[in-house]
ROROMI-120299 format. One line per 3 residues: number of its first residue (from 0); their letters; for each residue x, y, z of C-alpha. Coordinates in nm, 4 decimals, m for minus. Last residue first. Example, Ala and Ser with C-alpha at 12.3 -4.5 7.8 and 13.67 -1.06 7.14 Angstrom:
2
1> SA> 1.3670/m0.1060/0.7140 | 1.2300/m0.4500/0.7800
***
This chain:
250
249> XXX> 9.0861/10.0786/9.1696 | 8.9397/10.3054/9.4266 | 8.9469/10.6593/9.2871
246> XXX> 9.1687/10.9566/9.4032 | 9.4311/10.7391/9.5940 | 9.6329/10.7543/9.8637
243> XXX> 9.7098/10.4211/10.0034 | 9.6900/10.3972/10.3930 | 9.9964/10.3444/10.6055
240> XXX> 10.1046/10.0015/10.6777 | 10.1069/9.8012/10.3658 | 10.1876/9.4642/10.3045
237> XXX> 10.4123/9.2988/9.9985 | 10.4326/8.9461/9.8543 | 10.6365/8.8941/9.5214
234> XXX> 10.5017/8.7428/9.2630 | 10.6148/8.4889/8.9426 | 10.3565/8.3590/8.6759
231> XXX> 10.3590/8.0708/8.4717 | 10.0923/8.0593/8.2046 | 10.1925/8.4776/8.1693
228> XXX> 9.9213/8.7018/8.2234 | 9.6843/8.8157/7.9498 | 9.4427/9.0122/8.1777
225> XXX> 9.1994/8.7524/8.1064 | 9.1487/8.5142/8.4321 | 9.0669/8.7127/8.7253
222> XXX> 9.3771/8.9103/8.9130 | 9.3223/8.7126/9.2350 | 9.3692/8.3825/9.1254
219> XXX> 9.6359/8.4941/8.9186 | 9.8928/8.6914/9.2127 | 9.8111/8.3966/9.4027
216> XXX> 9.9731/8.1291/9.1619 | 10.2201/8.4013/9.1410 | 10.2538/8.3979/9.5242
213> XXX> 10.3049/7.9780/9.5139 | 10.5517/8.0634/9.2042 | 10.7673/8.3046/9.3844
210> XXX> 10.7523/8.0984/9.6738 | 10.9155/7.7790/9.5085 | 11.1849/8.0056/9.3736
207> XXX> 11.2670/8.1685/9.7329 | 11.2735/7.7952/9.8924 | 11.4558/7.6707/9.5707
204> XXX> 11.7193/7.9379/9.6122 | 11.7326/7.9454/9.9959 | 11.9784/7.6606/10.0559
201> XXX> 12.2305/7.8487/9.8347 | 12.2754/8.0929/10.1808 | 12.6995/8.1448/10.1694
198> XXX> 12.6455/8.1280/9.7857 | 12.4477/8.4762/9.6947 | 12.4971/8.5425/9.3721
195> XXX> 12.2146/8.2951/9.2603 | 11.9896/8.5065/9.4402 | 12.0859/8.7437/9.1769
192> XXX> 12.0752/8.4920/8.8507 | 11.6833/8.4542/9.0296 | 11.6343/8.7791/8.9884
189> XXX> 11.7538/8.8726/8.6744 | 11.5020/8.5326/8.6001 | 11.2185/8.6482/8.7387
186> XXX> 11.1836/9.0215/8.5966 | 10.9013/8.9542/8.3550 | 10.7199/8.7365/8.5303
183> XXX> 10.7640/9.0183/8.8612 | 10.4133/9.0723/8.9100 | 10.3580/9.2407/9.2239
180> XXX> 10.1146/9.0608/9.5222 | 9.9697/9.3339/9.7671 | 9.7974/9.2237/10.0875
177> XXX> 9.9581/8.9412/10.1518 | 9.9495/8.9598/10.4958 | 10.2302/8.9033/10.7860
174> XXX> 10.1720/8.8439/11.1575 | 10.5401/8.6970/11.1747 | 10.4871/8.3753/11.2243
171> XXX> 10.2636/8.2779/10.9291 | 10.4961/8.4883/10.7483 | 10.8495/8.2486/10.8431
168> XXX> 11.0937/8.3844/10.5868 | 10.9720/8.7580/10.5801 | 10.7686/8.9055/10.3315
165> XXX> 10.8258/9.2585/10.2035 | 10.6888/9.5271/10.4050 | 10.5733/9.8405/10.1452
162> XXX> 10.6489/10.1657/10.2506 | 10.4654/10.4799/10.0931 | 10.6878/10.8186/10.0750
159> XXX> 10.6002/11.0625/10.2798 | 10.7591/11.3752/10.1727 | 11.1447/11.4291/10.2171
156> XXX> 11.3376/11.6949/10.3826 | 11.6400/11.8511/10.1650 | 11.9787/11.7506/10.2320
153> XXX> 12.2006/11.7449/10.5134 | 12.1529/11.7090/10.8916 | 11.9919/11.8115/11.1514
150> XXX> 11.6083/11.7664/11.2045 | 11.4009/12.0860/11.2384 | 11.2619/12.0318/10.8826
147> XXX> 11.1361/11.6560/11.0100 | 11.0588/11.5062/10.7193 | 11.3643/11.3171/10.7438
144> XXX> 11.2554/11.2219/11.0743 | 10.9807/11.0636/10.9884 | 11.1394/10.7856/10.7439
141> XXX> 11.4428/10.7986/10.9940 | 11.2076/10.5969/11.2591 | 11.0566/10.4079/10.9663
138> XXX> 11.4114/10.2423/10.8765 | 11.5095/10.2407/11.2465 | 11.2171/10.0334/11.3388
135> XXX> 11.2180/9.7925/11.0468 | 11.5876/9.7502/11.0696 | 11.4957/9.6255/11.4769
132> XXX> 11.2274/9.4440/11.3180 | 11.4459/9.2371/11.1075 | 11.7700/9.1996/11.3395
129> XXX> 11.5371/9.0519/11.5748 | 11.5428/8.7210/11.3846 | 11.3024/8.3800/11.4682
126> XXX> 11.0062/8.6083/11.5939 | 11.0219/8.8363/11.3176 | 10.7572/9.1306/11.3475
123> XXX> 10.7411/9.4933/11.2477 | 10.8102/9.3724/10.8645 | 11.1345/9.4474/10.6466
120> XXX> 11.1499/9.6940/10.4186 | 11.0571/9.8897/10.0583 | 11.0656/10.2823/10.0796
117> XXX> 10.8961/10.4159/9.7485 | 10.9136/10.7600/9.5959 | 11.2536/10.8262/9.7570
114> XXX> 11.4391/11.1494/9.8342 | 11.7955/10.9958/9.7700 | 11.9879/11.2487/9.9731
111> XXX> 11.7540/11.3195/10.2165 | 11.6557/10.9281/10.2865 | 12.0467/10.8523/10.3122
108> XXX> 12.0869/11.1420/10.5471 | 11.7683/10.9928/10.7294 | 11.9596/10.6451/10.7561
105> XXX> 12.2376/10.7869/10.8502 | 12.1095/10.9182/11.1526 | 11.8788/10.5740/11.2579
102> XXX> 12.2735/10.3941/11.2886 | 12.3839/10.7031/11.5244 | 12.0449/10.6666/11.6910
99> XXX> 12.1033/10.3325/11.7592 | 11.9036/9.9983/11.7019 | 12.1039/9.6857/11.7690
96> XXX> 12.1387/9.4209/11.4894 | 12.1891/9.0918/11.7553 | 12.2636/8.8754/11.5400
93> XXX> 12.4064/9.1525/11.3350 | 12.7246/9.4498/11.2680 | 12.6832/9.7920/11.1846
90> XXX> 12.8402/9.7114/10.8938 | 12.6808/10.0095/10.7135 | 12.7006/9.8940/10.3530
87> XXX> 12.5627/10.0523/10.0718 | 12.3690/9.8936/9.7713 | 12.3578/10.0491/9.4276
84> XXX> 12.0720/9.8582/9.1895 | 12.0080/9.7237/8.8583 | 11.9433/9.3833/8.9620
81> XXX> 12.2652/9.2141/8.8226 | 12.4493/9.4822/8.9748 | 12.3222/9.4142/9.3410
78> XXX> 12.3295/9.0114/9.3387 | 12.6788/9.1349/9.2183 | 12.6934/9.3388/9.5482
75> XXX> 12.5621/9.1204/9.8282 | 12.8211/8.8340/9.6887 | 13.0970/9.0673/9.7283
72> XXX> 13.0254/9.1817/10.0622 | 12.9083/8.8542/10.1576 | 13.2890/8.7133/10.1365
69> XXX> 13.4020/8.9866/10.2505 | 13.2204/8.9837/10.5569 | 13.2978/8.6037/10.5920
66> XXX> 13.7149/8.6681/10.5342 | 13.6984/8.9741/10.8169 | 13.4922/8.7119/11.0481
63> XXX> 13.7116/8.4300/10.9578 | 13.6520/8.1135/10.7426 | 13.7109/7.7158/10.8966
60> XXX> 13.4324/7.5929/10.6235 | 13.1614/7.5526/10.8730 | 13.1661/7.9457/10.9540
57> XXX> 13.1439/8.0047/10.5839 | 12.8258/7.7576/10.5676 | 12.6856/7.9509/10.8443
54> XXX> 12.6555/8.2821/10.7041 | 12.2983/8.4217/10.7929 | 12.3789/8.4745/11.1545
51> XXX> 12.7019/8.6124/11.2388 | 12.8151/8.7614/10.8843 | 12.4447/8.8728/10.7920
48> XXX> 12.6468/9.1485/10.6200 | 12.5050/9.4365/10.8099 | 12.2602/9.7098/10.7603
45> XXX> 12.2639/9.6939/10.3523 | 12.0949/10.0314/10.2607 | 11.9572/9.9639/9.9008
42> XXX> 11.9159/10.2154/9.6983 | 11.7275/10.2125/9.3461 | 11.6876/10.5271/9.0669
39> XXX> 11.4626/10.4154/8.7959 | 11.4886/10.3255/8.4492 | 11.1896/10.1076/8.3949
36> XXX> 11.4397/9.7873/8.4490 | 11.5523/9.9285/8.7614 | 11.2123/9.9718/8.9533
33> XXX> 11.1063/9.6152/8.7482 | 11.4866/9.4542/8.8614 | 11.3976/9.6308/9.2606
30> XXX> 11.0777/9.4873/9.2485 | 11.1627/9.1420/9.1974 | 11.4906/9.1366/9.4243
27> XXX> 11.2675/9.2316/9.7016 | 11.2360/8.9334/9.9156 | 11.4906/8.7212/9.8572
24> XXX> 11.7538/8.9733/9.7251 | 11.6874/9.2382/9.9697 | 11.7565/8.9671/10.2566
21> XXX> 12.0698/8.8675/10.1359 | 12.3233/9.1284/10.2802 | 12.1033/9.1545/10.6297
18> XXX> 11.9029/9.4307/10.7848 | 11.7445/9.5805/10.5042 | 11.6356/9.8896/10.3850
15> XXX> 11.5750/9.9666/10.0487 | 11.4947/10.2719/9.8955 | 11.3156/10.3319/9.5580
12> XXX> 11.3167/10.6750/9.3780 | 11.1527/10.7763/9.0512 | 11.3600/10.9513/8.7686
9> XXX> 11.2912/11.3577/8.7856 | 11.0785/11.4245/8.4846 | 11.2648/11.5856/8.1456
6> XXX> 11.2975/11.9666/8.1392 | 11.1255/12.0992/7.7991 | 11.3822/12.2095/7.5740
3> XXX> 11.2345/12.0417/7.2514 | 10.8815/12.1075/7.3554 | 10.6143/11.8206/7.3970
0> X> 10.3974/11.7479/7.1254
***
């Protein structure tokens, strides 16, 4: 039995990078709801607001650049709450997202401060948006720096936490493989009230559903047939570029 006045773990630690105000929704809204559901500690770093690129139906409508980042501000952070999640802005503005070391900077302060246990973003490749690798860069960039313990800034240097690439609209494209597939049954409908958040890109809520179920299909084929999963089960896609660490193969 454990002791009265025994110190209780640390929570766990998931980061989120992304380079747009939807895109952690889409692709990660899933695993952020489990991460937040089990009582753990998410971030998401929201690069820019997608107001240029990934908010034409505002544009359409007659609205203004300070009206459309508002407008996704707001949406970017209910789809936030309903997850479970805090999600900071950066507005360092998209389409094109330009990589700078005052950008990659804050991003290891943010890494310091919330010493993650998982980092979840975008893929190396995008050939339809170059905001996505160039928050893929900086996010991995300030993933090595914060280890760095010559590296200014505050906070104590992180480990190596493992980052997992979610899947990006076009994956054939984009050189990406399922090579892990997360059950998020359980999870699907907090996420799919958050996508539902997000009304400047409501064409995407089929496409995102649709894919969720494809990946689930997936997710079963692959899992053999009695582990008990749901009739009807949700995934998310995920790849892996450093090696798992692992003291038996499982």
């Amino acid at each position: 039995m454990p002791q009265a006045n025994a110190p209780s773990s640390p929570s766990r630690s998931t980061l989120v990078i992304t380079a747009h105000a939807g895109d952690f929704v889409w692709r990660a809204g899933g695993a952020i709801a489990l991460a937040a559901s089990r009582g753990e500690k998410v971030t998401i770093a929201c690069l820019t607001f997608g107001e240029r690129g990934e908010s034409a139906k505002a544009w359409r409508e007659g609205r203004k650049l300070d009206e459309i980042k508002a407008i996704r501000r707001d949406e970017a952070e209910r789809a936030a709450a309903t997850l479970g999640a805090e999600v900071r802005f950066f507005d360092a503005g998209d389409y094109p997202l330009v990589a700078t070391a005052e950008l990659t900077d804050q991003l290891v302060e943010v890494y310091r401060e919330t010493q993650p246990d998982v980092v979840l973003t975008h893929p190396t490749e995008d050939p339809y948006n170059g905001d996505h690798p160039a928050a893929n860069r900086m996010a991995l960039q300030a993933r090595v720096l914060a280890q760095a313990i010559g590296y200014p800034g505050p906070g104590e240097i992180i480990g190596a936490p493992p980052v997992f690439y979610f899947e990006p609209h076009q994956p054939e494209m984009s050189g990406f493989k399922p090579e892990v597939l997360l059950d998020i049954t359980e999870v699907w409908e907090t996420k799919r009230k958050a996508m539902e958040c997000l009304g400047a890109q409501q064409h995407l809520w089929d496409y995102y559903t649709d894919l969720a179920v494809r990946r689930g299909v997936q997710l079963k084929r692959n899992a053999g047939p009695n582990l008990g999963l749901a009739h009807k089960t949700m995934a998310e896609a995920y790849m892996r570029p450093y090696p798992q660490i692992a003291k038996e193969l499982a």
